[in-house]
N, C-alpha and C positions, 0 to 999 in steps of 0.2 A: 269254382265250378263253372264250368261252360255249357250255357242252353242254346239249344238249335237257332241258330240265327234264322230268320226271314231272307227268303233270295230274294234282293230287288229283279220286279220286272223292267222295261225298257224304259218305261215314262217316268217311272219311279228313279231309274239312275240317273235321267236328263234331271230331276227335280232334286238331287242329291249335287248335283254339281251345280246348280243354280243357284241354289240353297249356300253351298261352300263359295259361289262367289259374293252373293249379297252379304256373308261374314267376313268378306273382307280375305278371302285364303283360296285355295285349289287344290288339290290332288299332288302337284308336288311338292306346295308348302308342308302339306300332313306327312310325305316321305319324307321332308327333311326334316320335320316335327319328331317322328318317330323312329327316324335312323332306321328307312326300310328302304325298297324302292319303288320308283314312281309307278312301274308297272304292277305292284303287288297290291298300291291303293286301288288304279282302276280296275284291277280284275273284280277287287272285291267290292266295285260300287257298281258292276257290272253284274255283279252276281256270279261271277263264272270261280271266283274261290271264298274261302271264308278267315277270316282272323277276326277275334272278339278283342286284341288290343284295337287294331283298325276301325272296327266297326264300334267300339266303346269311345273314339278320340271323333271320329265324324257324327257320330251323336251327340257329344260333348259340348262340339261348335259348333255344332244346328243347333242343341238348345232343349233337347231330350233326355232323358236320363237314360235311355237304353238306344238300340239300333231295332228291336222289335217295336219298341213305344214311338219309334220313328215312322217305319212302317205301317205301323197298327194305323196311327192319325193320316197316313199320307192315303192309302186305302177306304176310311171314315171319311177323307172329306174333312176331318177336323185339322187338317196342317196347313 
């Protein structure tokens, strides 16, 4: 079942790819991760589309259990 994902805003996808560097990976490692492509990861750390594999594998390797509960804390102040 798929729930509404959170659209990241601007500061939120700079902190999405900051985040995937300090683990060590980026945006095309997760398309080559996921056998998609590179443009399909940025769209969706952009916000401009959605996938819950995507957005479940870049929560994964930040270290969240969800891409909401990523959002939720990055919003909170608690990330």
């Amino acid at each position: 079942m798929y729930i509404f994902a959170i659209t990241p805003r601007r500061n939120e996808s700079a902190w999405i790819r900051f985040k995937l560097e300090l683990a060590g990976t980026d945006i095309t490692c997760v398309a080559r991760r996921l056998g998609v492509s590179q443009p399909a990861v940025s769209q969706v750390v952009s916000g401009r589309s959605h996938s819950a594999r995507i957005e479940a594998e870049i929560a994964k390797i930040i270290g969240y259990p969800s891409w909401n509960a990523m959002l939720k804390a990055v919003r909170s102040g608690a990330a």
